[in-house]
Each structure stands twice: as C-alpha cells, then as structure tokens.
N, C-alpha and C positions, 0 to 999 in steps of 0.2 A: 341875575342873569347867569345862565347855566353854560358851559360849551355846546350840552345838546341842543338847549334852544341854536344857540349860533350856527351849530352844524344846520339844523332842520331849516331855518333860517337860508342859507345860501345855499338849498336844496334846491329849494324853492323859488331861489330868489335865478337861479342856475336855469331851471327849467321853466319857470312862469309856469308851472304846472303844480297843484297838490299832489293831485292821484300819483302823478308820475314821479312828484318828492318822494312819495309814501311809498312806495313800491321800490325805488333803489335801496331808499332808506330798510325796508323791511318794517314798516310801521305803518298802524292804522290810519285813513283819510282824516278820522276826527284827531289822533293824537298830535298831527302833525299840525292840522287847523287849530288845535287850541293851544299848543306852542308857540304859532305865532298873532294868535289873539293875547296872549299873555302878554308876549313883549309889549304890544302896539298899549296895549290897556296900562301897562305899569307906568309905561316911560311916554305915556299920553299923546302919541307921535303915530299917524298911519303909514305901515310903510306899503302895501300895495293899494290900488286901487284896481276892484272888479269889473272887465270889460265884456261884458257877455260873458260867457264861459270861461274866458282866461281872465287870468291876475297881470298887472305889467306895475311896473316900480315904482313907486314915488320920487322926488328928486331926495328925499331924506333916505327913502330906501337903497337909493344908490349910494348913496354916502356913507350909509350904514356900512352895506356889504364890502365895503372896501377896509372898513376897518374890523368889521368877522373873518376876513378871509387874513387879516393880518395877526388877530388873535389865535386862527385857528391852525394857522403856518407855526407859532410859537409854541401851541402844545403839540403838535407833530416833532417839532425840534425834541423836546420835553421828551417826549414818546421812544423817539430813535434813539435819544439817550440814554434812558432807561433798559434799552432793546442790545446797545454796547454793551452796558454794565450784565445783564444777563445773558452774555456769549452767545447772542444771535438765537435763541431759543425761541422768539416767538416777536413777531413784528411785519410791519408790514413797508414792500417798496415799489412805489410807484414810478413807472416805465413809461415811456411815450416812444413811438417809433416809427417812422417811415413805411412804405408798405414793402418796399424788397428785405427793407432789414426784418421789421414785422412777421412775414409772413414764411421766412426760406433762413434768414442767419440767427435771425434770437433764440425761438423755441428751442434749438439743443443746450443754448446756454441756459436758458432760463429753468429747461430740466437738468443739469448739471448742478442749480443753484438750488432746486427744490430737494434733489437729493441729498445733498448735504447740509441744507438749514429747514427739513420737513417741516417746520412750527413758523416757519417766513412763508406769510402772505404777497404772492404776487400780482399787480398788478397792472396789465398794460393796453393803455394809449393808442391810436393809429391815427395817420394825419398825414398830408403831405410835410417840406421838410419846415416850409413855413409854420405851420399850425405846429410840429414840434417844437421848435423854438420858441412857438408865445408858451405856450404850457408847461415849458421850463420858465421861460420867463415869469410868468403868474405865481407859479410855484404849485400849481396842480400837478405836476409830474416832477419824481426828484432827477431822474435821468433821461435824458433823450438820446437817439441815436438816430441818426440820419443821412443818408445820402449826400447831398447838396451843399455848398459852401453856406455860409451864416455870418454877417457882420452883424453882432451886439454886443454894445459893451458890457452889458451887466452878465457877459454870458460867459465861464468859460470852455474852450471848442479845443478838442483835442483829437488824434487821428489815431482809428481803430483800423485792424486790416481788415480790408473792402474787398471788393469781387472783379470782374473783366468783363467790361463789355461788351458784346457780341451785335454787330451789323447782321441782319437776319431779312428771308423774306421768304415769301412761296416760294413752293417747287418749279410751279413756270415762271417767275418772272424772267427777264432776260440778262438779269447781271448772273444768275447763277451760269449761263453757256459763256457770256464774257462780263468779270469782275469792273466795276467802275475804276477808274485810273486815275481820271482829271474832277478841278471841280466842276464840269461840267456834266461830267459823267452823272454825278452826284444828285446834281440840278434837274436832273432829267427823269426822275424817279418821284414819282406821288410818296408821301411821306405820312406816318401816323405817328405823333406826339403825345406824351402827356401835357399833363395842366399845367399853364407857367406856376411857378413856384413850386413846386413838386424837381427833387433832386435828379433824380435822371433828366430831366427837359432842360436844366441847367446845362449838364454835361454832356450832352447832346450840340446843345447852342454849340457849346464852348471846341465840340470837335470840331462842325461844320465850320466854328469861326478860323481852325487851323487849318482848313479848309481852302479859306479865301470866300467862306460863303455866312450870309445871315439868316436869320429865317425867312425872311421878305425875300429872298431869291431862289425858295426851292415852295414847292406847293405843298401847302399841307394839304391833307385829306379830310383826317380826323385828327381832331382831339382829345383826349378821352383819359375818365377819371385811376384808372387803376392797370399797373401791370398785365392783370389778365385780360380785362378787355383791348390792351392793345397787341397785345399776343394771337388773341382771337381773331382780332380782325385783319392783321398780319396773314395770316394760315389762310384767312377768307379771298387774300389777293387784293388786301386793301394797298399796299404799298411796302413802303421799308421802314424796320425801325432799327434807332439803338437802345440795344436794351441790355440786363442785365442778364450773363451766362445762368446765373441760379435759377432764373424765372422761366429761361427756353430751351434748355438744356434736354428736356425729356421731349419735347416738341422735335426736336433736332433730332435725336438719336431715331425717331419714330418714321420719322421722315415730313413727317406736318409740315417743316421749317426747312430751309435753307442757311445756313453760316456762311456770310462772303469775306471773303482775303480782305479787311482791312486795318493799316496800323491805328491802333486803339489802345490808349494808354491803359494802365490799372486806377482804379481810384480805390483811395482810401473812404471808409467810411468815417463821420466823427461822432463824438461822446459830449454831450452841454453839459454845465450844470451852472447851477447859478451861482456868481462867483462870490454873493455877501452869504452863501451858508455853507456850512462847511459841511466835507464829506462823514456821512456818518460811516459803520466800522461794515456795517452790511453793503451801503453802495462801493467800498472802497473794495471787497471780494467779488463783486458781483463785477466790477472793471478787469480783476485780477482773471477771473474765468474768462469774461470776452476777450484779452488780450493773448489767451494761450493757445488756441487751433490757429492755423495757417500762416503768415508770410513772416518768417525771420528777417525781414525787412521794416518790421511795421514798427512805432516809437510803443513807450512805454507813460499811456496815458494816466496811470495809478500811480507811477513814481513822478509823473511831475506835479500831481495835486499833493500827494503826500509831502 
C-alpha cells in the first residue's frame, strides 16, 4: 500500500466521483480506477459499491478512509517537517476561511506570504465560520480564519485584528432622513441576513440581542448565502443589514448604500488550529504577517502558540 494509492483513494472516496478524483488529482480516469481496484483486489475487501453512474462507500470503505486520512495527516506532518528543515523553500499550506476574511482581508497577506516564501504553495478553503472549523477540525485545512465565535475543544481559537461593522441600507429608505433610536425603531425595518452559522449572522444576533431584540422580533426578508448577495439585495431596497465595512464600503462611497449612526462594536477576527498538531515554522510566519497591518490593540496569536 503506497501514500498515492491512499491519496487517490480518499479522492475518490471525497468526491464519490472517479472523473472528478482524476481531474483534481491531475491523473488519468483509468490510473485512478486501477489504484483503487488494486487496493480492493490485494486486501480482498470492496470498498465502493457502483450505483448507476456514481460510486458511494462500503461500510469498510468508510472505515478505511478514516484511517487514510489519518495516515495521510502523518506524512503531511512529515512533509511540513522536512519543509522547516529546508527554510521554507518549498511546501505547501492549507488555508480555510470565512468569506469576508476570504475574499477582502486574506489576499494581501497571502500575497505578502507568497513574496517571501515564492516555492510555498498556497492553498485556500471558503466556508461559512462553521464549515471552517470542521475542516480544521478534520485536518484538511492547517489554518482557519474566521469571523464568528467557535466552541471546540480540539480547537485552538485565538484573536486576529478584525474589521467594523457598518448598519447600511438604501438611499430611500427611511432611517437614512431619521436614524433608528429604540429597539423599536429597529423592529420596524425588513431585515436581510446571512445563513445561521455564517459569522456575521452570529454578530448580528448578538447586536440585536444588545438590543433588547431576537431574531423572532424583527422580519427577516431574506437570507442569503454570501456577503455580496446581501449587499446586492441591500442596494435593491431589500431592507437593512449588518455587514462588514470591507465588503460595502465602495457601495457607500458610490452612493448605492447608506451608512446609519449606529454604536457597533469592532470585532476581532479568530485564527483555529487544531490543538494535537503543532504549529509548523510556515504556519507560525504566515500568523506573524496576519498579526502585522492594523489595530495595535489586537493580542498576539503567534506568541501564544509558540
């Protein structure tokens, strides 16, 4: 039994798909098909079973893949090791991230980190802040960063400087000629949310709840998967959201958007990582750059792993 079988293996086992194993993998449909006819023929054991066109798992093939993926976590350790020992020259580190962090705060670090480790392979993740957390958790991603609080124990969460949320709405609506005041004010306003589990709709609840208000007392509209569609539908005259300054900022300056007067804390962004592997010498620089632009107020998540 090879690593690459294992890899192709929980490719496949990932996607229920060959074609689409062979095509991330960058390998032929047959080489990947007889990789895992290999295994199955050696070790006398079927692990999928063909359903029409798709493959779906055996109960041994589940079993299997939980100890490939803990095989294949071990030579990754192996990998990053190797990747110390040769001063970051060439290696790879896998990112998982939120979609504000994603899409508007990572990319200048991530080019920051590309310029100075050229031979580091990046790779990143997107999810809400849930789905970040299982994929640190699994260990398919080494770093997560995300918006929204996280209770796990296997996890450790530490606080990155974060961004300012902005109360935003059309040009007509009516809080922009008078600002809301009470929570009633509040209540009185169609409202466009993300998805629960998604870190902004956490910190959202969490204003309304300083509020005096829960979600069951204000109307949602919509809810809706991603920053820009509630942005979008925002500017449409769908209602009011809280969102983050990075994502409506240019919306605002254009005049799309509205900004209304309200006290709105800062949040901190956090950083996972899973707390039984230890930080290799690349994730520990790549903390070191996202802790360096903005709030001389923010803690020092690199010095407390180290």
């Amino acid at each position: 039994m090879t690593l690459d079988q294992l890899r192709i293996f929980a490719a496949v086992a990932e996607r229920e798909h060959v074609t689409q194993a062979a095509a991330f993998l960058n390998l032929t449909q047959s080489a990947v098909s007889a990789a895992i006819s290999a295994l199955e023929e050696r070790h006398a054991v079927r692990l999928f079973d063909r359903v029409g066109r798709r493959i779906v798992l055996t109960d041994a093939g589940r079993s299997f893949l939980v100890e490939a993926r803990a095989m294949l976590g071990r030579a990754e350790q192996a990998e990053r090791l190797l990747a110390d020992l040769a001063g970051l020259k060439r290696g790879t580190l896998r990112l998982a991230a939120s979609q504000t962090v994603a899409n508007y705060w990572l990319p200048p670090i991530m080019h920051r980190f590309h310029c100075t480790y050229p031979g580091f392979e990046l790779q990143l993740s997107i999810g809400n802040t849930a789905e970040v957390a299982q994929m640190v958790h699994e260990a398919s991603a080494d770093l997560g960063f995300v918006e929204g609080d996280i209770e796990d124990a296997s996890l450790s969460i530490h606080p990155l400087p974060g961004d300012q949320l902005s109360l935003v709405v059309a040009p007509g609506h009516p809080w922009v000629a008078q600002p809301p005041v009470t929570a009633l004010d509040l209540a009185a306003s169609p409202w466009v949310l993300r998805e629960p589990g998604s870190g902004t709709r956490m910190v959202s609840e969490a204003v309304l709840l300083a509020h005096g208000l829960t979600i069951g007392d204000i109307q949602v509209a919509l809810e809706l998967p991603s920053k820009e569609s509630v942005r979008a539908a925002v500017e449409a005259g769908a209602g009011a959201t809280l969102i983050s300054e990075l994502v409506v900022t240019p919306s605002v300056e254009t005049g799309r958007l509205a900004r209304i007067a309200l006290d709105l804390p800062r949040r901190d962004f956090h950083v996972l990582h899973h707390k039984e592997r230890q930080l290799s010498l690349a994730e520990r620089r790549f903390l070191e750059m996202a802790e360096t632009p903005g709030d001389k107020h923010a803690g020092s998540a690199s010095a407390q792993h180290r």
